[in-house]
ROTIVEX-354323 format. One record per residue: x, y, z of N, C-alpha, C in turn. Coordinates in steps of 0.05 Angstrom, whole numbers, padded with zeros to 5 digits, always signed. Example, Ala and Ser with C-alpha at 12.3 -4.5 7.8 and 13.67 -1.06 7.14 Angstrom:
BEGIN
+00264-00114+00156+00246-00090+00156+00264-00066+00156
+00257-00045+00142+00273-00021+00143+00258+00001+00157
//
This chain:
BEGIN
+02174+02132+00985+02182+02158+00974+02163+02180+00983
+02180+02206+00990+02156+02225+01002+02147+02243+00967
+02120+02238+00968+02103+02253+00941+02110+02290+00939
+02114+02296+00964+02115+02321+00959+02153+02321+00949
+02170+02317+00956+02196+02321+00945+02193+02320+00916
+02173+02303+00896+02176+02300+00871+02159+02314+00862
+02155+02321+00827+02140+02336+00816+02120+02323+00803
+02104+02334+00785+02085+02315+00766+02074+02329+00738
+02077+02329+00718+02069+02350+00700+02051+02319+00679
+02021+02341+00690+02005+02331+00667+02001+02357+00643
+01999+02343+00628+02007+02347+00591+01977+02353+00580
+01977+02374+00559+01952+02381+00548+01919+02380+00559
+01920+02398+00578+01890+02390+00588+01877+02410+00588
+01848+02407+00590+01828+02427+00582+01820+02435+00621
+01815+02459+00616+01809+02473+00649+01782+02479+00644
+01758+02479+00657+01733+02483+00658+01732+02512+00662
+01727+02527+00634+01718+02553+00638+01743+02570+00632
+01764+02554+00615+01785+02560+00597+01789+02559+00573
+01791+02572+00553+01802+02566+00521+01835+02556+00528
+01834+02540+00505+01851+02532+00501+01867+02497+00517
+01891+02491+00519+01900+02463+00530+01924+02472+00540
+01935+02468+00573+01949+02471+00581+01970+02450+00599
+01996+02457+00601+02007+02432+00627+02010+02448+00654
+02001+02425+00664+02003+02428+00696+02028+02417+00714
+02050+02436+00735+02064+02425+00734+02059+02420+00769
+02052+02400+00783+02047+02399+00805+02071+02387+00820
+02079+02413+00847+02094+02398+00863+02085+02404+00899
+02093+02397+00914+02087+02397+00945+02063+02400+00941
+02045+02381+00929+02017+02385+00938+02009+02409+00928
+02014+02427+00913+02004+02450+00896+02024+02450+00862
+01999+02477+00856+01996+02473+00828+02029+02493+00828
+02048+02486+00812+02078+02498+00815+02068+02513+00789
+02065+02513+00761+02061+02522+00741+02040+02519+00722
+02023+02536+00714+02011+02523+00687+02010+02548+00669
+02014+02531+00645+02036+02541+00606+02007+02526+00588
+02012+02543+00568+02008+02533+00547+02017+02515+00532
+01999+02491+00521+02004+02469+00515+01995+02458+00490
+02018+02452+00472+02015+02444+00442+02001+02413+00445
+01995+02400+00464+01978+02375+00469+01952+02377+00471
+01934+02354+00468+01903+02356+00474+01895+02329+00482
+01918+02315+00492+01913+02295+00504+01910+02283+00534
+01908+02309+00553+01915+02314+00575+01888+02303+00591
+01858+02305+00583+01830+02300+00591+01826+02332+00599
+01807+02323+00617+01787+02354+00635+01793+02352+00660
+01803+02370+00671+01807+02385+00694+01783+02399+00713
+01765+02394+00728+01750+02412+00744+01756+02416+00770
+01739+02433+00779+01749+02429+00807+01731+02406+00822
+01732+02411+00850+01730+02386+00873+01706+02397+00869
+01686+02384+00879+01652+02386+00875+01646+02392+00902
+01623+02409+00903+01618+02428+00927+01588+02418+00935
+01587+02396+00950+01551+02387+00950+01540+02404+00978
+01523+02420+00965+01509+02437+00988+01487+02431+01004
+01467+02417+00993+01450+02402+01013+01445+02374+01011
+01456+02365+01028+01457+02331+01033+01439+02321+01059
+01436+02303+01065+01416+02289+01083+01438+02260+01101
+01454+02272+01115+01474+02243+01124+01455+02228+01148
+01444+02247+01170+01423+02231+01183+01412+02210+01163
+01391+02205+01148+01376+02198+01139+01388+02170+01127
+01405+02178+01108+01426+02159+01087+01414+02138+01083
+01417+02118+01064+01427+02084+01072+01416+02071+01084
+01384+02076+01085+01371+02060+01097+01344+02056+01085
+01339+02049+01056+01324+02051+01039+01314+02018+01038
+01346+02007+01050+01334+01976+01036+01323+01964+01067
+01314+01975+01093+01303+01963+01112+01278+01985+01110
+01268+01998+01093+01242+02005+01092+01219+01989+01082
+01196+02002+01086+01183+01979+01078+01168+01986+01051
+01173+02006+01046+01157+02015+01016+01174+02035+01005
+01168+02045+00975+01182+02069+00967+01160+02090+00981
+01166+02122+00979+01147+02142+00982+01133+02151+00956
+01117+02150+00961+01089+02175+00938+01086+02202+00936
+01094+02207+00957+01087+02229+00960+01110+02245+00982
+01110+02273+00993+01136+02280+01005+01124+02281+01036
+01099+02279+01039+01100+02272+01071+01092+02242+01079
+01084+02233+01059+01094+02208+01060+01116+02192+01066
+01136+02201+01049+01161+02204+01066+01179+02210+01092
+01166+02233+01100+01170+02242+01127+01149+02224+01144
+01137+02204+01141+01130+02198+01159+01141+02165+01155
+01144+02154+01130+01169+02130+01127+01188+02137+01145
+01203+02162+01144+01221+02167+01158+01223+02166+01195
+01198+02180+01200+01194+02177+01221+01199+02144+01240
+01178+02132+01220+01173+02107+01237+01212+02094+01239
+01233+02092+01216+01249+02084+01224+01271+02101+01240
+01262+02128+01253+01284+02142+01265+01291+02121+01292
+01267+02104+01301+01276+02090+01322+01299+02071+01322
+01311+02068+01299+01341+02061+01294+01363+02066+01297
+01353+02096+01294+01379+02126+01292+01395+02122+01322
+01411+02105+01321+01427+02103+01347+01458+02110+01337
+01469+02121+01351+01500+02135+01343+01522+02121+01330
+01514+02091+01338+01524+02076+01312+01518+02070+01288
+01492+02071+01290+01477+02063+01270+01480+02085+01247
+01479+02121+01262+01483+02139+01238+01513+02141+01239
+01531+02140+01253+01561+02143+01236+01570+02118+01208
+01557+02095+01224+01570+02080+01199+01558+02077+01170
+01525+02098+01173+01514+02105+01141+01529+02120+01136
+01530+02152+01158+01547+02168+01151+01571+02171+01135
+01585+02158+01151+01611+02142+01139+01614+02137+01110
+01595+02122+01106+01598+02106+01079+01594+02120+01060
+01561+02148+01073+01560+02164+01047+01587+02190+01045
+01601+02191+01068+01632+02213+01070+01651+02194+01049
+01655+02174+01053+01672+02149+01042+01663+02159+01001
+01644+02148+01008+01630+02156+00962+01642+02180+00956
+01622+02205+00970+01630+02226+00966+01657+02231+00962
+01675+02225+00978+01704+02235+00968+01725+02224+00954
+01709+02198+00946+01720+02177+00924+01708+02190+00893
+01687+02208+00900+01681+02211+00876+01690+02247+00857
+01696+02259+00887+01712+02275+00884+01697+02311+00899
+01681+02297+00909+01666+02318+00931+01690+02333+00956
+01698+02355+00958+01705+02360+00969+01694+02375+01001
+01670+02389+00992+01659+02405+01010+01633+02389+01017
+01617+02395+01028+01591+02385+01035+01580+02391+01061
+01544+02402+01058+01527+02415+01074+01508+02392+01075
+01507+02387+01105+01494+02365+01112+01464+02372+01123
+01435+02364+01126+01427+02382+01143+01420+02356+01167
+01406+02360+01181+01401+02340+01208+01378+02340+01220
+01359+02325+01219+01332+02336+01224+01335+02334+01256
+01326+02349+01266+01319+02365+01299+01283+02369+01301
+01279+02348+01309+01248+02342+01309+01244+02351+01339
+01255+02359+01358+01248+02359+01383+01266+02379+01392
+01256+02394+01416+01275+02416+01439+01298+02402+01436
+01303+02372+01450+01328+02370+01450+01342+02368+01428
+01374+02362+01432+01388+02360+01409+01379+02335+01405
+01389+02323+01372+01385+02293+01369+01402+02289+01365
+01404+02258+01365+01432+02249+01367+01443+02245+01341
+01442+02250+01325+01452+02256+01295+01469+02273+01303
+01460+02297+01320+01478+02322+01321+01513+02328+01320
+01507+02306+01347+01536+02304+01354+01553+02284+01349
+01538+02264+01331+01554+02242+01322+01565+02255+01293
+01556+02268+01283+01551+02285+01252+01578+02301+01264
+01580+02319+01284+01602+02337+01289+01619+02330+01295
+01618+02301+01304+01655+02282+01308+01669+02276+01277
+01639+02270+01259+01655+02261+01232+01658+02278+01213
+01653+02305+01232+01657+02335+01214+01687+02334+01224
+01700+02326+01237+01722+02337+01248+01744+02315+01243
+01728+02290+01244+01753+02264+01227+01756+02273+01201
+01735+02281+01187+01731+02281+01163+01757+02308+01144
+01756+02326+01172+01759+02353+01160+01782+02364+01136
+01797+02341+01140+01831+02338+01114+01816+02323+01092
+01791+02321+01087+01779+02309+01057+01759+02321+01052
+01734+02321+01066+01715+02337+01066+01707+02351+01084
+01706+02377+01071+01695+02402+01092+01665+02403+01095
+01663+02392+01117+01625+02376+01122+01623+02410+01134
+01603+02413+01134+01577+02442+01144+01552+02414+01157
+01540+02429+01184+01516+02416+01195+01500+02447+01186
+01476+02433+01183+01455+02451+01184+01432+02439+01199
+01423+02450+01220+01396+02440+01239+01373+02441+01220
+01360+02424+01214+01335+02430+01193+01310+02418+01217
+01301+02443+01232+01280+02444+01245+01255+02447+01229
+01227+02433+01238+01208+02445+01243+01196+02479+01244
+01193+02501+01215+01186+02520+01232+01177+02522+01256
+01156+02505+01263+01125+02516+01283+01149+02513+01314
+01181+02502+01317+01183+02498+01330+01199+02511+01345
+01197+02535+01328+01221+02558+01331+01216+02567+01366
+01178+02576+01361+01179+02593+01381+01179+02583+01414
+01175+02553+01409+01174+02543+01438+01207+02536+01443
+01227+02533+01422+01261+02523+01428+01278+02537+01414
+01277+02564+01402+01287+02564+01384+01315+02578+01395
+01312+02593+01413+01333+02601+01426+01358+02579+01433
+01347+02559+01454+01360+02538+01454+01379+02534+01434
+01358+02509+01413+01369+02505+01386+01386+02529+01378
+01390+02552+01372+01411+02568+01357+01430+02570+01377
+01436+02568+01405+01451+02569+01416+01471+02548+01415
+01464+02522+01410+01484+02496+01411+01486+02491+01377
+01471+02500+01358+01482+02508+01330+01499+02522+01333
+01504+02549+01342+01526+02568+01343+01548+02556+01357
+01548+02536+01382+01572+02530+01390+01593+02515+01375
+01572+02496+01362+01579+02480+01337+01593+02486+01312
+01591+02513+01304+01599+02518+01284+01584+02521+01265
+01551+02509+01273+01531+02497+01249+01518+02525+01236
+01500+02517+01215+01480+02530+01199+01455+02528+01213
+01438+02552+01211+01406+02543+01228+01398+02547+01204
+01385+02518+01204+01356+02511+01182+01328+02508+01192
+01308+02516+01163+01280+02502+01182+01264+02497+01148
+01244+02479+01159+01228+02467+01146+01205+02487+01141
+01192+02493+01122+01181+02522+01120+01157+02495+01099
+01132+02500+01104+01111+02487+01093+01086+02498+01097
+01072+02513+01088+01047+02535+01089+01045+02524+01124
+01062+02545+01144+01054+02544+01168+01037+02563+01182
+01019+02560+01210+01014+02585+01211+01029+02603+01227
+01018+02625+01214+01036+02662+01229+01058+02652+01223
+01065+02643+01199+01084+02651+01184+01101+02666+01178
+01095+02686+01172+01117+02717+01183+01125+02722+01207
+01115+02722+01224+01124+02722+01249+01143+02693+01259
+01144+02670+01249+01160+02655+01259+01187+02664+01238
+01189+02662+01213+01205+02673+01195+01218+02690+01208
+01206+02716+01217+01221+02740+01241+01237+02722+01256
+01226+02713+01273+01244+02699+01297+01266+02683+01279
+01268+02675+01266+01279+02656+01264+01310+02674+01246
+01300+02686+01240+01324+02723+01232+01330+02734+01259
+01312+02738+01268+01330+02747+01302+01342+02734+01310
+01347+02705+01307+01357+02679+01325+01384+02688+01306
+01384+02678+01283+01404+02678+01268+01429+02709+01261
+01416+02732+01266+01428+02759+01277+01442+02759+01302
+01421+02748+01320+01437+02748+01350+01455+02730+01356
+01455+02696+01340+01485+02683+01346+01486+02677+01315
+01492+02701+01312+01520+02705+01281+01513+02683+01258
+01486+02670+01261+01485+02648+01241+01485+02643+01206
+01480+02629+01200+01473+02624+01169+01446+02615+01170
+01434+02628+01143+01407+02601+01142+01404+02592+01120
+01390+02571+01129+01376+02552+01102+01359+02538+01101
+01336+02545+01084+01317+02544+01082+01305+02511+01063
+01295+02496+01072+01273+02481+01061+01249+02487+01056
+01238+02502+01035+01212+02512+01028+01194+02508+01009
+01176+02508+01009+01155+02510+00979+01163+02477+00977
+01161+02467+00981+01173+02442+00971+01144+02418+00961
+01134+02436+00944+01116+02424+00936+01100+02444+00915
+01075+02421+00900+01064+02438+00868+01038+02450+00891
+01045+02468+00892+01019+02485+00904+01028+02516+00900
+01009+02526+00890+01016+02551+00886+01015+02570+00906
+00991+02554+00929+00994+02573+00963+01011+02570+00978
+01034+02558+00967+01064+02549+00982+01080+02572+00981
+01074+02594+00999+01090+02620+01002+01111+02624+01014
+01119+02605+01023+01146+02606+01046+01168+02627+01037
+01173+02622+01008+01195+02635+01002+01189+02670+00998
+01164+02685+00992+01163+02699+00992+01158+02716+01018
+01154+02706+01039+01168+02711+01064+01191+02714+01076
+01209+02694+01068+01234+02698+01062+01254+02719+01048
+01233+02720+01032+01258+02753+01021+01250+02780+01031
+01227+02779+01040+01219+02804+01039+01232+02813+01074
+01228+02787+01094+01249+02790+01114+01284+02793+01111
+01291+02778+01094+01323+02775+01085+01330+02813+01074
+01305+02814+01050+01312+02849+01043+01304+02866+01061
+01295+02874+01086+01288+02895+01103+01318+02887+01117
+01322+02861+01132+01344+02865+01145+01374+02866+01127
+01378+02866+01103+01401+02866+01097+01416+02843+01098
+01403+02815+01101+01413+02789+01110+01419+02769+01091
+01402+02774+01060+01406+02757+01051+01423+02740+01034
+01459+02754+01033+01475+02743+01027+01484+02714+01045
+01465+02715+01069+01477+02699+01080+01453+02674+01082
+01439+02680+01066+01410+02665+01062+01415+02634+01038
+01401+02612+01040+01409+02597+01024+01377+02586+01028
+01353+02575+01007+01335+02565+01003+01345+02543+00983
+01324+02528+01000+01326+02502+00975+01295+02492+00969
+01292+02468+00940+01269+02471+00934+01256+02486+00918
+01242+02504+00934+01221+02523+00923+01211+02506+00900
+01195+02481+00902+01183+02468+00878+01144+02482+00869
+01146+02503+00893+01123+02512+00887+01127+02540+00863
+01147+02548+00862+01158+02563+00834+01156+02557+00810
+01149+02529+00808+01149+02519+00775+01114+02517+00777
+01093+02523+00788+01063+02523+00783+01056+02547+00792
+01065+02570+00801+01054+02598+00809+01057+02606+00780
+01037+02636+00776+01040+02649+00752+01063+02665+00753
+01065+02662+00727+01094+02676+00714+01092+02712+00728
+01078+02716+00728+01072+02753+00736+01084+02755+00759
+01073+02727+00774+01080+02728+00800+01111+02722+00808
+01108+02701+00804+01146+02690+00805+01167+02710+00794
+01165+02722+00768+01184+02736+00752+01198+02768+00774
+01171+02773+00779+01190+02800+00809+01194+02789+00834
+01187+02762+00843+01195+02754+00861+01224+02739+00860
+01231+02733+00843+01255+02721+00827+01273+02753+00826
+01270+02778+00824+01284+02796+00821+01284+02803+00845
+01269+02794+00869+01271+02804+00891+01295+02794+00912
+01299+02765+00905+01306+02747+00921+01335+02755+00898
+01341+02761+00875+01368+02774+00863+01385+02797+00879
+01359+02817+00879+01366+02836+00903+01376+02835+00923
+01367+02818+00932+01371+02811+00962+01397+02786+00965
+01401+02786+00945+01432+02767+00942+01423+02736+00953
+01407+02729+00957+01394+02705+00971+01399+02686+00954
+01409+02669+00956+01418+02633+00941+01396+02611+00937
+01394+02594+00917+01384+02576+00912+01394+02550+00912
+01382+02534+00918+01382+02507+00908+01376+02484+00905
+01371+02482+00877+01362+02456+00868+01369+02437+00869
+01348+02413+00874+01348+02385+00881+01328+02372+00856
+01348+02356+00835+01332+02350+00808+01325+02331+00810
+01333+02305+00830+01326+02276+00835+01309+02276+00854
+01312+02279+00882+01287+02277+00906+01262+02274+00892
+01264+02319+00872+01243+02331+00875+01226+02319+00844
+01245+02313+00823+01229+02293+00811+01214+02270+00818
+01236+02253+00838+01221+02226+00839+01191+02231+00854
+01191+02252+00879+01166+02254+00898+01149+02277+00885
+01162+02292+00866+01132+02312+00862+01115+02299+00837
+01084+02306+00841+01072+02295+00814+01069+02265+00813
+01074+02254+00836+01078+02223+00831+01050+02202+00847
+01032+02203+00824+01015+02179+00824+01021+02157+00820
+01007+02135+00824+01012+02108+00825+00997+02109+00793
+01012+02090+00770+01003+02088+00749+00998+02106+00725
+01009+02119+00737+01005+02152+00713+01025+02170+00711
+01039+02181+00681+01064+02184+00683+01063+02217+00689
+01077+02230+00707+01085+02253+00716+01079+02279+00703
+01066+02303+00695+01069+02323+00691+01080+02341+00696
+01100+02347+00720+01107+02372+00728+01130+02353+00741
+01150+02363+00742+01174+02350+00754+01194+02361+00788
+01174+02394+00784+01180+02404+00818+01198+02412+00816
+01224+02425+00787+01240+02441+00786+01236+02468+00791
+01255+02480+00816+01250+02510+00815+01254+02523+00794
+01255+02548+00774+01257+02561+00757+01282+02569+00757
+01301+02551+00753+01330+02555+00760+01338+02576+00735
+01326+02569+00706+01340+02595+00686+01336+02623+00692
+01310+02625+00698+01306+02658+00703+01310+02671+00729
+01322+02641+00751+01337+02652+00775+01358+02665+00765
+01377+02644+00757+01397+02656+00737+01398+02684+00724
+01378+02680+00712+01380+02707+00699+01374+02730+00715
+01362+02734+00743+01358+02750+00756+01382+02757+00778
+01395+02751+00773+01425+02743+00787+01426+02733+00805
+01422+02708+00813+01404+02692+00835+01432+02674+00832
+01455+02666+00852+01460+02642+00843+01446+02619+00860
+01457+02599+00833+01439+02577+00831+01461+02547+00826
+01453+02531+00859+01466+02510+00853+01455+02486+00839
+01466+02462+00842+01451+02438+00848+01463+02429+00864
+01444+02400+00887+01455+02384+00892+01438+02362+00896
+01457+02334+00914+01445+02312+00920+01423+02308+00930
+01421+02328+00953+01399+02319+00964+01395+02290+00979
+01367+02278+00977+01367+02250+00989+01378+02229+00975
+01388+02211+00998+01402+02190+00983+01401+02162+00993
+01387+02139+00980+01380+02119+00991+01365+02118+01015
+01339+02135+01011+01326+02145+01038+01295+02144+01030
+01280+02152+01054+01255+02146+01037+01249+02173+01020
+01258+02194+01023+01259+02211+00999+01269+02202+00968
+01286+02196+00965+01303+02186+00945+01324+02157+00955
+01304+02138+00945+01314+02110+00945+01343+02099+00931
+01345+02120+00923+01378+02119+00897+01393+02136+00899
+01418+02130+00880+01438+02146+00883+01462+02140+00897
+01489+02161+00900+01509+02141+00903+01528+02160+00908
+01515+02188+00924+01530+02216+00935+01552+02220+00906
+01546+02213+00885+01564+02228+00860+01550+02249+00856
+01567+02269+00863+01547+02301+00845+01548+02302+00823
+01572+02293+00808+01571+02300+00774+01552+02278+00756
+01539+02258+00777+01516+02235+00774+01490+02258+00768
+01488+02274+00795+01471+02293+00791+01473+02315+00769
+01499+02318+00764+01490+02339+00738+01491+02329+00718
+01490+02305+00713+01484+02294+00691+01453+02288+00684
+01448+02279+00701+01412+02272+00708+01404+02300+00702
+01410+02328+00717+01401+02353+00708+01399+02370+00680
+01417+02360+00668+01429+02372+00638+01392+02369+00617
+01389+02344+00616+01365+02343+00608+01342+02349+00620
+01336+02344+00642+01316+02349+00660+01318+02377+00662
+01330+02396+00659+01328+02425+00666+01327+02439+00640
+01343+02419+00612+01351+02432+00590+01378+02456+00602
+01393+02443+00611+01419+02464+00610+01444+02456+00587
+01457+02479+00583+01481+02472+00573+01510+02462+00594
+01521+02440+00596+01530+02429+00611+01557+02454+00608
+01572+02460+00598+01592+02479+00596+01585+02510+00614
+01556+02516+00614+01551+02535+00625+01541+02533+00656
+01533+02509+00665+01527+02506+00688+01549+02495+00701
+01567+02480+00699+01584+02467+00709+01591+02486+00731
+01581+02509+00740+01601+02517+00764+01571+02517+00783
+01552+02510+00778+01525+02495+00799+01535+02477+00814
+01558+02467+00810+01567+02437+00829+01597+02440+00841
+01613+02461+00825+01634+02471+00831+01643+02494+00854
+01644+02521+00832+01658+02549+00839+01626+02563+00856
+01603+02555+00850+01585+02560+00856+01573+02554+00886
+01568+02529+00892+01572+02527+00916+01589+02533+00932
+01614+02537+00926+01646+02528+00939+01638+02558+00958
+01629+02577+00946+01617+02610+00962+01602+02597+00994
+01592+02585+00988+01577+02578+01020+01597+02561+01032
+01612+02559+01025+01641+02545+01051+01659+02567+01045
+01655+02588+01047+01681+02613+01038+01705+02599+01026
+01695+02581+00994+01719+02568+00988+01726+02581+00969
+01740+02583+00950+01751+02593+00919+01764+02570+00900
+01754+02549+00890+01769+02537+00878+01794+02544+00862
+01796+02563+00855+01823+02573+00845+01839+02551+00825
+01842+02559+00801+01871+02539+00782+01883+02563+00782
+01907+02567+00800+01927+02581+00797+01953+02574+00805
+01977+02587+00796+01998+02574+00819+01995+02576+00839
+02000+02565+00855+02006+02562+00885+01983+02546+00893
+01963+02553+00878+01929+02526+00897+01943+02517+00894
+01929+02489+00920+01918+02472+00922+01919+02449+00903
+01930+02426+00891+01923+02418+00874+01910+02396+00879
+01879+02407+00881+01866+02392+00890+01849+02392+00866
+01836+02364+00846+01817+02377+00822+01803+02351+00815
+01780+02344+00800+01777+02321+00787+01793+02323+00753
+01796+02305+00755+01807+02296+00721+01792+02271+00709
+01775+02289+00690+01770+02263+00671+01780+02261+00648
+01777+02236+00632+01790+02224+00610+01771+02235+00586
+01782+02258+00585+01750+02275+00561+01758+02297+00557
+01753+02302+00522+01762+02324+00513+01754+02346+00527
+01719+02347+00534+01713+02362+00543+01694+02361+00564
+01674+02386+00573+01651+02374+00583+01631+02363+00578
+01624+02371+00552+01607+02349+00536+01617+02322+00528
+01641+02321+00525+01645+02295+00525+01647+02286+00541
+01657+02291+00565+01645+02274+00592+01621+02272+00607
+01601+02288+00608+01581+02292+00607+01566+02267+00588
+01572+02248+00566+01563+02236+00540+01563+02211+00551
+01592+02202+00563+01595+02177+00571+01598+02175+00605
+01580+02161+00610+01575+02149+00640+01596+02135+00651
+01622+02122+00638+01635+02106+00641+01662+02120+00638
+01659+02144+00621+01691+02155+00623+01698+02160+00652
+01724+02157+00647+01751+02149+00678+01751+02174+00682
+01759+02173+00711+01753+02193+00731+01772+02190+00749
+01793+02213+00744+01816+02212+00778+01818+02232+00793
+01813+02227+00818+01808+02248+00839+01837+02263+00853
+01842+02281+00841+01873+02287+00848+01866+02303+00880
+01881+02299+00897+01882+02321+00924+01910+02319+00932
+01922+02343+00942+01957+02342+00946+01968+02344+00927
+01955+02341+00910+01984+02330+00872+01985+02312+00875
+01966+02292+00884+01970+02261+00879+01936+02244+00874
+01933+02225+00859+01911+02218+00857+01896+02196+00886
+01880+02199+00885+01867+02194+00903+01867+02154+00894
+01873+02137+00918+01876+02110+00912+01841+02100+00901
+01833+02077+00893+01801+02079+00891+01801+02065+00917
+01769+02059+00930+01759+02063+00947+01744+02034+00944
+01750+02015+00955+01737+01990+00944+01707+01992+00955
+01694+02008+00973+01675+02003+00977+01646+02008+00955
+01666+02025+00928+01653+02030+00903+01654+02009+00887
+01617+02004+00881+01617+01988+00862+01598+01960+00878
+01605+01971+00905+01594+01943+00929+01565+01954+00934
+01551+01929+00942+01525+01942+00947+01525+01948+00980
+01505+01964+00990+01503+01970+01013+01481+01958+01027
+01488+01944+01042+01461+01928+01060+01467+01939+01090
//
């Protein structure tokens, strides 16, 4: 039977960032009507989840390491020793598996980044841009190059040139480097002259001389750039003084410049001694970003990597883990993983007639109540039809 000739009307449901309970009347793969509804038995409706910085190079390879990390260059150099793996089979079929979760769990969009340790391209690059383009009828993958600052000025031209052909984002790794401003510059001229996006890996650590980001805006506000600016991290924001951070937080508002937080990585690696339990957790100051009109996502980040040994590409995994760890109200953040990101893929989730009826549905009055239970059911609708499950959920990954 063809799905689009028939209709489907789900009964009493709650819309994220709606009063009241409504029916949905889905046909051809879009939303045909939605009424007001004397039911309240319908569950929660959100939209498709928008994961903005992911790590697919890296993925799925936690359990042939040989230790967890301590620390975050520790990690990068776990990492290092196993890139001699990274052969084009070897990253499509992590890849794969973490594209496979992801859209079983109801991720629609996703920003990958790709580490580019060298002039040339790596081969992540172009294996990453074939499964951007299988992928592209489920998830709308984004590459982002996540270079090396220091390595702007000997390749950087290069590098933004085969990013731009690509379609990709230019990223860089920003870590108290030197002449710092001056690579920052370049790296805004690169991105001006082939039409790019950026995104930033910065501060990514408890040091209060971790300035990256305030280089960052002050270049983004002279040129007028920073709507098109996206930082992530900034874990050196949660140990600078308040005097300091609070107008630099109105600066980077100004300048329309984006955030985003990573609540798992940057917990598990910041603050982390052997034997001694944690003081500082390496959250950027996501409320009074907020409040400075900063938006502010979350996402995955690393996953089964030597950054973050866990996890299972579920974002609403991640905002659950966040709710406490940040102290948010889950009703008020919910568009950190949604309508929020969905802006850096020029998406609009939209519940209106005519979208898309593309949404998650859970079995829950509300967001707090799904948010409560780990185990409430979860169906991934795309087309007006639910998404089959995905047997590879639930399997372990070796």
């Amino acid at each position: 039977m063809n799905r689009f000739a028939t209709s489907t009307t789900l009964q009493g449901v709650a819309i994220a960032g709606r009063e009241g309970r409504f029916d949905l009347v889905l046909r051809a793969g879009r939303i045909a009507s939605i009424s007001d509804s004397p039911s309240r038995q319908g569950g929660l409706v959100l939209p498709l989840f928008s994961d903005a910085h992911v790590h697919l190079d890296k993925t799925f390879v936690a359990h042939r390491l040989p230790r967890h990390a301590t620390t975050l260059l520790d990690a990068i150099e776990i990492t290092a020793a196993d890139r001699v793996r990274w052969d084009a089979e070897d990253i499509r079929c992590r890849a794969t598996q973490a594209l496979r979760r992801a859209y079983a769990y109801g991720t629609g969009r996703m920003r990958s980044h790709v580490d580019w340790t060298e002039p040339e391209t790596p081969v992540a690059w172009p294996v990453l841009n074939e499964l951007r383009t299988d992928w592209q009828e489920r998830v709308a993958l984004q590459l982002a190059a996540l270079v090396n600052l220091d390595l702007f000025p000997e390749a950087g031209e290069s590098i933004a040139e085969r990013v731009a052909a690509d379609g990709g984002v230019l990223g860089a790794f920003v870590y108290r480097n030197a002449d710092l401003r001056a690579k920052v510059s370049l790296l805004f001229d690169l991105a001006e002259r082939h039409d790019l996006a950026l995104d930033f890996h910065v501060d990514e650590a408890l040091e209060p001389e971790s300035q990256g980001i305030d280089a960052i805006v002050a270049e983004a506000a002279a040129r007028g750039f920073g709507a098109r600016v996206l930082v992530g991290h900034c874990c050196s924001l949660s140990v600078r003084p308040v005097e300091v951070v609070q107008p630099l937080l109105e600066r980077l508002g100004a300048a329309e410049i984006s955030l985003c937080v990573l609540p798992t990585t940057n917990a598990a690696l910041q603050d982390r001694r052997h034997g001694r339990t944690p003081r500082y957790r390496g959250i950027a100051p996501l409320h009074e970003a907020h409040a400075a009109g900063i938006p502010v996502f979350l996402a995955s980040d690393n996953c089964r990597d030597a950054f973050y040994p866990w996890g299972d590409y579920d974002l609403w995994d991640v905002f659950r883990t966040a709710i406490p760890m940040a102290h948010l109200e889950p009703a008020s953040w919910i568009g950190a993983i949604t309508d929020g990101p969905a802006a850096v893929f020029d998406a609009v989730p939209e519940f209106r007639k005519g979208a898309a009826a593309d949404f998650v549905l859970f079995d829950a009055e509300s967001i707090d109540d799904a948010v409560s239970r780990p185990l409430c059911r979860r169906q991934v609708w795309r087309d007006g039809a639910v998404v089959p499950p995905d047997p590879a959920l639930g399997k372990p990954w070796t």
